[in-house]
N, CA, C and O atoms as a Tinker XYZ file with bonds, in Angstrom:
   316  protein
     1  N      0.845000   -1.179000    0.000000    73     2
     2  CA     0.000000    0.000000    0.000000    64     1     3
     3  C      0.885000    1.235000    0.000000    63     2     4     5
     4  O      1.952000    1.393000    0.593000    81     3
     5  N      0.181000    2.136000   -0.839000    73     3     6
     6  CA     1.107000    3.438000   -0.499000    64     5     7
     7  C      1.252000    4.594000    0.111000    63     6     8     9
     8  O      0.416000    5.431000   -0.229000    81     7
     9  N      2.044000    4.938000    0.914000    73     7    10
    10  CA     2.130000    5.907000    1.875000    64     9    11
    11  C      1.383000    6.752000    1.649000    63    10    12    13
    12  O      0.654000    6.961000    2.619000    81    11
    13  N      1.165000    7.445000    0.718000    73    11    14
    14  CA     0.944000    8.578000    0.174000    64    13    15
    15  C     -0.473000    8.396000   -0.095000    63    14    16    17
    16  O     -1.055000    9.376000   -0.559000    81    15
    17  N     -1.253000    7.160000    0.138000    73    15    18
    18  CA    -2.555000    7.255000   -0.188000    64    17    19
    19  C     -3.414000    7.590000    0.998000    63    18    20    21
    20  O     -3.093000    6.898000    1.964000    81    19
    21  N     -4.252000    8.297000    1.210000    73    19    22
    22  CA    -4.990000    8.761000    2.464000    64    21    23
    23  C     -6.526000    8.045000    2.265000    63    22    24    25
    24  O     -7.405000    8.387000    1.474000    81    23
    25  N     -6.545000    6.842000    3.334000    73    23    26
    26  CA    -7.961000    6.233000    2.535000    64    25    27
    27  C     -9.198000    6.680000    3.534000    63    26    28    29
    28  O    -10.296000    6.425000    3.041000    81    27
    29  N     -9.230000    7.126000    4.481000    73    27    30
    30  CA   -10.165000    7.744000    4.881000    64    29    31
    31  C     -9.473000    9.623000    4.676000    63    30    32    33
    32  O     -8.443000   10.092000    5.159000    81    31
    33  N    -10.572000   10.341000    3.747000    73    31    34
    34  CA   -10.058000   11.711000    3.689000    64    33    35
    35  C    -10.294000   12.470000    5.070000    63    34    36    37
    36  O    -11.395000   12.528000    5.617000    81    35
    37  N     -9.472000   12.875000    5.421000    73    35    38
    38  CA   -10.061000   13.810000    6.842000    64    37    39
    39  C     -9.965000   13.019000    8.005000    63    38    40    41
    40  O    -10.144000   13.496000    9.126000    81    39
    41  N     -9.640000   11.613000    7.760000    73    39    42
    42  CA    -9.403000   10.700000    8.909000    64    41    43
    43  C    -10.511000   10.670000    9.701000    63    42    44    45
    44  O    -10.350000   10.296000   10.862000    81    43
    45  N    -11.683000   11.004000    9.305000    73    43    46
    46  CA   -13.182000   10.795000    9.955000    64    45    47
    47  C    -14.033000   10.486000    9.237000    63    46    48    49
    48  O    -14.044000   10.847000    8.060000    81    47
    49  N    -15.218000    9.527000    9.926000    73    47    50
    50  CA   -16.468000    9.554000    9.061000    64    49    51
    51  C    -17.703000   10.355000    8.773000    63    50    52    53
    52  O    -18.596000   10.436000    7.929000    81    51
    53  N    -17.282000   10.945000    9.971000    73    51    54
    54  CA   -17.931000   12.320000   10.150000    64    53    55
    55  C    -18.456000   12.971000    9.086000    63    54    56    57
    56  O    -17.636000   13.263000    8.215000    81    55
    57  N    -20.022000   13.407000    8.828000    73    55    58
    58  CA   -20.242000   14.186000    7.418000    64    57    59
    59  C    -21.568000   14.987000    8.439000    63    58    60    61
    60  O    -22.051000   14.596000    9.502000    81    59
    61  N    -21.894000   16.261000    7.598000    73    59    62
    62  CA   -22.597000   17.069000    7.957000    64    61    63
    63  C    -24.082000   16.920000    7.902000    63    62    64    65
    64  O    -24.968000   17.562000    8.465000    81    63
    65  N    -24.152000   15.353000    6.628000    73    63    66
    66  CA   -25.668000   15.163000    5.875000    64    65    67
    67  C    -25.321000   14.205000    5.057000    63    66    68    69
    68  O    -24.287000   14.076000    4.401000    81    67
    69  N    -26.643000   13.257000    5.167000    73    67    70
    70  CA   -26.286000   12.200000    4.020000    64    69    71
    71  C    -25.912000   12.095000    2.907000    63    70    72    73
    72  O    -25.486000   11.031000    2.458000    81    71
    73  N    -26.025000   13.570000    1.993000    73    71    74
    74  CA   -25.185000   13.488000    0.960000    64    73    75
    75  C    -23.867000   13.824000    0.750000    63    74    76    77
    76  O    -23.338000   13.954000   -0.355000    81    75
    77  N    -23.350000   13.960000    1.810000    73    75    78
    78  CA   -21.945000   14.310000    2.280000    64    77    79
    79  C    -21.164000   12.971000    2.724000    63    78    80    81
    80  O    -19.944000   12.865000    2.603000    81    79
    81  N    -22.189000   11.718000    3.376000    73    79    82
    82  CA   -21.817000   11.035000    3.412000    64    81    83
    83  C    -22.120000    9.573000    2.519000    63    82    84    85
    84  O    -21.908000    8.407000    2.853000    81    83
    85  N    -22.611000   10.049000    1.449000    73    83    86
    86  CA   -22.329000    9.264000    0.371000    64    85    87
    87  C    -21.030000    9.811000   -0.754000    63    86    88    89
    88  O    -20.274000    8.995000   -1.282000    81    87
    89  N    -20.935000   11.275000   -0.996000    73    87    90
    90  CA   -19.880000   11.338000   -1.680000    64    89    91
    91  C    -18.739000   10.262000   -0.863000    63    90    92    93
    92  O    -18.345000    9.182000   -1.301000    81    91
    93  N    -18.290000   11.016000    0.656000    73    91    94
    94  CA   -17.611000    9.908000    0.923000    64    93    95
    95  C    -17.287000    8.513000    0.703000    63    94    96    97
    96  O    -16.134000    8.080000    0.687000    81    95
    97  N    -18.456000    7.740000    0.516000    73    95    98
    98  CA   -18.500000    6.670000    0.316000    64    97    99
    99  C    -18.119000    6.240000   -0.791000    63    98   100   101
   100  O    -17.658000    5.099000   -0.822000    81    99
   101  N    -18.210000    7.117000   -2.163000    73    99   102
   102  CA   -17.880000    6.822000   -3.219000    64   101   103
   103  C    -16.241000    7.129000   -3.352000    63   102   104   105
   104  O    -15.520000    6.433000   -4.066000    81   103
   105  N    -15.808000    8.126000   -2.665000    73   103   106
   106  CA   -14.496000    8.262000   -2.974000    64   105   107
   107  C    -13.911000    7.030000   -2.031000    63   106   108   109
   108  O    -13.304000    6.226000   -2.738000    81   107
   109  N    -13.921000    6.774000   -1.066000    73   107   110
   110  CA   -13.089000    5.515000   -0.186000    64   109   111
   111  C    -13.662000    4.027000   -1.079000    63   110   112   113
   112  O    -12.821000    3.144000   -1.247000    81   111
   113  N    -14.929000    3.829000   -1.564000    73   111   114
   114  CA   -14.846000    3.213000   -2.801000    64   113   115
   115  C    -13.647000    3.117000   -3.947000    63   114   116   117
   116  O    -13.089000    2.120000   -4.404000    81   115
   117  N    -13.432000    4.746000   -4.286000    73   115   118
   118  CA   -12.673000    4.358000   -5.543000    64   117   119
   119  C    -11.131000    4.107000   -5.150000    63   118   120   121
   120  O    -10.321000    3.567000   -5.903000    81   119
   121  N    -10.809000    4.650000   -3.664000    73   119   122
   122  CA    -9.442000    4.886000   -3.301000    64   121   123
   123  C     -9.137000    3.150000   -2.562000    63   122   124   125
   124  O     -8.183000    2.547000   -2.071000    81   123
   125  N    -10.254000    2.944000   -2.795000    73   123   126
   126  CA   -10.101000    1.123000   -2.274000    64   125   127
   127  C     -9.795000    0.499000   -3.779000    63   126   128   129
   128  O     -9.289000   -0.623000   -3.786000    81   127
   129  N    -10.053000    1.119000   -5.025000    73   127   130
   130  CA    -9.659000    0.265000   -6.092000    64   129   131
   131  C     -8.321000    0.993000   -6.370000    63   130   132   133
   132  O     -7.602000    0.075000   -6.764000    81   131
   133  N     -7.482000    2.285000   -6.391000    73   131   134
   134  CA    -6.896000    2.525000   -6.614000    64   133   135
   135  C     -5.649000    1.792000   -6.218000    63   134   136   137
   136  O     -4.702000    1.466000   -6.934000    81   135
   137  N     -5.885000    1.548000   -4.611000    73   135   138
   138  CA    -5.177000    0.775000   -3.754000    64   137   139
   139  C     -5.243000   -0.551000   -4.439000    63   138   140   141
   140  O     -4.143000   -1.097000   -4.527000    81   139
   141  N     -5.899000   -0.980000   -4.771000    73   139   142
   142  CA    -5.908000   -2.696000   -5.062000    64   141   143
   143  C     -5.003000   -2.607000   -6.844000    63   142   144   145
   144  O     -4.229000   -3.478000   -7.240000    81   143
   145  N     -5.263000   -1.752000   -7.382000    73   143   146
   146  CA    -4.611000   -1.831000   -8.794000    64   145   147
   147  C     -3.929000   -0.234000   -8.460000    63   146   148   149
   148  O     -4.708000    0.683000   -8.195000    81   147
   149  N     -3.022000   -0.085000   -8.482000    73   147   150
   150  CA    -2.138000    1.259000   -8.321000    64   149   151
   151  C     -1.597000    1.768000   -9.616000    63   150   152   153
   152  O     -1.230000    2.938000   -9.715000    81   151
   153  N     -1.527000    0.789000  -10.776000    73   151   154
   154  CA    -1.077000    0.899000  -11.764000    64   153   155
   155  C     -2.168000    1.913000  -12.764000    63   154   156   157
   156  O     -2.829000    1.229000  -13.545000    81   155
   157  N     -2.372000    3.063000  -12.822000    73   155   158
   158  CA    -3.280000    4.062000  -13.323000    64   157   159
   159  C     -3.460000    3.344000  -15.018000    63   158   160   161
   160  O     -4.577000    3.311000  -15.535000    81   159
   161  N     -2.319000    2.846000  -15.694000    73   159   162
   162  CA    -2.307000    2.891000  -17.322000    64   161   163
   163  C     -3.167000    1.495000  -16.906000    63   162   164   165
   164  O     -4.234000    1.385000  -17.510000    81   163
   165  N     -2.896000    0.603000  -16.116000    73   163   166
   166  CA    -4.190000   -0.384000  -16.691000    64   165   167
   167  C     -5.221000   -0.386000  -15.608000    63   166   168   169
   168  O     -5.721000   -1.511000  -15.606000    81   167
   169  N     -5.789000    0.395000  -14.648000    73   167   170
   170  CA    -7.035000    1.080000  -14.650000    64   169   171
   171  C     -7.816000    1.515000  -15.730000    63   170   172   173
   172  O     -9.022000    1.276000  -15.794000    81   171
   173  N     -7.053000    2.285000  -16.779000    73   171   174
   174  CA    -7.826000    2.791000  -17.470000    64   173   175
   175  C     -7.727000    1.574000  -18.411000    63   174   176   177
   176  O     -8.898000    1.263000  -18.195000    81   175
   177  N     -7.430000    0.890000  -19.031000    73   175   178
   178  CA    -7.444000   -0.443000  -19.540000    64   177   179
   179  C     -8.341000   -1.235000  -19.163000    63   178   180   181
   180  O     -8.891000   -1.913000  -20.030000    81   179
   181  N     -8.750000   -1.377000  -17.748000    73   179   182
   182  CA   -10.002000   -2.439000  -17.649000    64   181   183
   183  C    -11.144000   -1.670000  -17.511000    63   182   184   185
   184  O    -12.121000   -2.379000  -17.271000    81   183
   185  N    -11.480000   -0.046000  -17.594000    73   183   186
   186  CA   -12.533000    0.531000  -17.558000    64   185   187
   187  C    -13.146000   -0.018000  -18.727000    63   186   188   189
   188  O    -14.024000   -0.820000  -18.408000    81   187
   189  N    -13.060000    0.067000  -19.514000    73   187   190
   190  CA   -14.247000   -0.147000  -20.859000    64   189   191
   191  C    -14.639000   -1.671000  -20.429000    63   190   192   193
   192  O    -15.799000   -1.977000  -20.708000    81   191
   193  N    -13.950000   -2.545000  -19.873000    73   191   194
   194  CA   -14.377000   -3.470000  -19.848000    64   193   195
   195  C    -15.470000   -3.900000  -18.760000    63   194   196   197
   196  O    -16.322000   -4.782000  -18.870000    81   195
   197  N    -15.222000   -3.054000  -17.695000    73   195   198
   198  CA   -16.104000   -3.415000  -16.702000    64   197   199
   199  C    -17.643000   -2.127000  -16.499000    63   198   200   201
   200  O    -18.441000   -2.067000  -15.563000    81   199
   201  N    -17.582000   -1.338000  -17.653000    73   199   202
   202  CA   -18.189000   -0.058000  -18.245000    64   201   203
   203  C    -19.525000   -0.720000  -18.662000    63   202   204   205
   204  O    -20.646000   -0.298000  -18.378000    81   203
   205  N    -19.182000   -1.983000  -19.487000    73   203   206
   206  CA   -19.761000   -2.860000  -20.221000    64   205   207
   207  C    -20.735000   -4.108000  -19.221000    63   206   208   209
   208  O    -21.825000   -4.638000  -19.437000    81   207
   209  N    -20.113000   -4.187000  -18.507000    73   207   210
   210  CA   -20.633000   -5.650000  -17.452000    64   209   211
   211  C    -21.279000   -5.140000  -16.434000    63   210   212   213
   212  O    -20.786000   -4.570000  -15.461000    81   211
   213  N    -22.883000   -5.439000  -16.760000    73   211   214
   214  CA   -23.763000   -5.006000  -15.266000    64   213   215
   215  C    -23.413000   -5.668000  -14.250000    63   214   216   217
   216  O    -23.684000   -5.133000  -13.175000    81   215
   217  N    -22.749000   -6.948000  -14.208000    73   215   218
   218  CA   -22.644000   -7.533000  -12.662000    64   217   219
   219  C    -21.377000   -6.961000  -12.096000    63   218   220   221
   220  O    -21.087000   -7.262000  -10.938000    81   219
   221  N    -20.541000   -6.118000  -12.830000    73   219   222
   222  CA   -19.545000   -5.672000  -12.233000    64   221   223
   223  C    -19.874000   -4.313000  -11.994000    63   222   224   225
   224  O    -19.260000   -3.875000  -11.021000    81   223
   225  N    -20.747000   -3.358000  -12.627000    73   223   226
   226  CA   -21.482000   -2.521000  -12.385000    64   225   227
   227  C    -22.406000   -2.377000  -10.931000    63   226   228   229
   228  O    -22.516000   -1.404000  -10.184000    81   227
   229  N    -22.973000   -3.637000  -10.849000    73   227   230
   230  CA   -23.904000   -4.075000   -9.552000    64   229   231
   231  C    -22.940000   -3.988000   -8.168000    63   230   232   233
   232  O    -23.188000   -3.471000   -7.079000    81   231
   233  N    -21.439000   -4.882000   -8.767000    73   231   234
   234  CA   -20.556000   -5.006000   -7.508000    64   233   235
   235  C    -20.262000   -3.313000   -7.080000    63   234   236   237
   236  O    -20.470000   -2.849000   -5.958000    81   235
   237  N    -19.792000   -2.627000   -8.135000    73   235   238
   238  CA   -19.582000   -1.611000   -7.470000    64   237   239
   239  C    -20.521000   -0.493000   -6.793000    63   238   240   241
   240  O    -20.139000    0.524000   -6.213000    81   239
   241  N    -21.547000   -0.830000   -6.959000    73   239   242
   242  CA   -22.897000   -0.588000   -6.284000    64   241   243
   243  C    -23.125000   -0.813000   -4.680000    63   242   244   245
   244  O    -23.494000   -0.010000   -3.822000    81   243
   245  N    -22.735000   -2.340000   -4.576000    73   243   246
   246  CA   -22.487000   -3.017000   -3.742000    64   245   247
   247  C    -21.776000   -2.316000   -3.000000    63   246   248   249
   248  O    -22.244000   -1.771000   -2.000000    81   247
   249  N    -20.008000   -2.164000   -3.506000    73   247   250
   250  CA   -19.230000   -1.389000   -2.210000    64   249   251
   251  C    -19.261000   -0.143000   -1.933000    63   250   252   253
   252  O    -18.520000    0.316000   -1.063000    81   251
   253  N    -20.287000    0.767000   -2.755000    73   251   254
   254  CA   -20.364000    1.978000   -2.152000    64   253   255
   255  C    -21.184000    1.793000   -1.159000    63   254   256   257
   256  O    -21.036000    2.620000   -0.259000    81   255
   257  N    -22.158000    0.855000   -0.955000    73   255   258
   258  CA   -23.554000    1.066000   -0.318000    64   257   259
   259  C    -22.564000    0.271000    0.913000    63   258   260   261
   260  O    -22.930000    0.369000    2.084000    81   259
   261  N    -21.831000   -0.183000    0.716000    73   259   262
   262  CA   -21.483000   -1.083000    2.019000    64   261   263
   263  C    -20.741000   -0.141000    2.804000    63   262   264   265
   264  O    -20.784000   -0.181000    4.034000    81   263
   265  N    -19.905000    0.899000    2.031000    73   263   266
   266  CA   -19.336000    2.039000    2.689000    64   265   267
   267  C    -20.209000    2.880000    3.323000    63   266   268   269
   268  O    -19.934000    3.183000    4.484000    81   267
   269  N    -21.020000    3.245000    2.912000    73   267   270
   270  CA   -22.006000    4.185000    3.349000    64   269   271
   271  C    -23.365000    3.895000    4.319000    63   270   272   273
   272  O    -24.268000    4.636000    4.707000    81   271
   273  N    -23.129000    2.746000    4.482000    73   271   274
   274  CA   -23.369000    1.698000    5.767000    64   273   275
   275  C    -22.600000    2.495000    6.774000    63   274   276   277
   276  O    -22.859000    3.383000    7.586000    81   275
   277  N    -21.815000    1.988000    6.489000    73   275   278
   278  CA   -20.477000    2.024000    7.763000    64   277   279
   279  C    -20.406000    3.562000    8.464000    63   278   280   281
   280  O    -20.360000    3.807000    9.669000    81   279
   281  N    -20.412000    4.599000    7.250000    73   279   282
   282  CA   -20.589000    5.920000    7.055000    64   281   283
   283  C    -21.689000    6.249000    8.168000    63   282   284   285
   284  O    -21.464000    6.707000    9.288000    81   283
   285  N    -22.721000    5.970000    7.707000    73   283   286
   286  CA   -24.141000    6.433000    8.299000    64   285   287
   287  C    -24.051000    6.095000    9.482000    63   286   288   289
   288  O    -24.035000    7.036000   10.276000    81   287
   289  N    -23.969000    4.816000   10.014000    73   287   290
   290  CA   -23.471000    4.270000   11.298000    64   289   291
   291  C    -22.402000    5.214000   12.000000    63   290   292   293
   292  O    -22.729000    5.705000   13.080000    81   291
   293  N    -21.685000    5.381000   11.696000    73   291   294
   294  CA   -20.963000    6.386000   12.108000    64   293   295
   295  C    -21.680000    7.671000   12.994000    63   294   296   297
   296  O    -21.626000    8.065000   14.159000    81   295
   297  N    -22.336000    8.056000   11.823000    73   295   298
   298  CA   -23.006000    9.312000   11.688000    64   297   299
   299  C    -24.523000    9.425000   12.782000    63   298   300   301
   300  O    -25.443000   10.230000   12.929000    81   299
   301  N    -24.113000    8.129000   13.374000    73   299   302
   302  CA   -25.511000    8.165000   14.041000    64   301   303
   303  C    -27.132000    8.146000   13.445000    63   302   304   305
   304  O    -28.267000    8.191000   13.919000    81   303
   305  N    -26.546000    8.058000   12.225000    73   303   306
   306  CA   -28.006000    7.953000   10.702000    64   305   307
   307  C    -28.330000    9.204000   10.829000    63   306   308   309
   308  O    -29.539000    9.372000   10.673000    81   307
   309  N    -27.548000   10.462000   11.121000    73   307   310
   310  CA   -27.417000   11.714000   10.798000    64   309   311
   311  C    -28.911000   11.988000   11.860000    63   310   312   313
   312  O    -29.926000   12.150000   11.183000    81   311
   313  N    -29.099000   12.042000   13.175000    73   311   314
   314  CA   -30.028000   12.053000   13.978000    64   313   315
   315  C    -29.490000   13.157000   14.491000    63   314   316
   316  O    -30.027000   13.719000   15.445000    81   315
């Protein structure tokens, strides 16, 4: 993993409103794939491919909502 990657931004889950804490969710989403493939030239190499595939479409559906689980929980479900 790389130093230089900050995977929670702000080091909190903390958000002001649920749509604050879904952007979140989508960026620690993408900074969880960045981390897993670091290599940017074939990121963009398997985009068209997975652009194309609803079940890989669905998965990433999947880990935002699972982030933003975690998020909301956090957040006390913004109460």
């Amino acid at each position: 993993m790389s130093e230089q990657t900050i995977l929670i931004p702000g080091n909190t889950l903390i958000t002001a409103s649920p749509e604050e804490g879904r952007q979140l969710a989508i960026k620690i989403a993408r900074l969880t794939i960045k981390i897993t493939q670091p290599d940017a030239e074939v990121r963009e190499k398997l985009r068209p491919i997975y652009v194309e595939d609803a079940a890989m479409l669905i998965s990433i559906g999947a880990a935002v909502a699972a982030e933003f689980a975690t998020i909301a929980r956090a957040n006390n479900y913004w109460r």
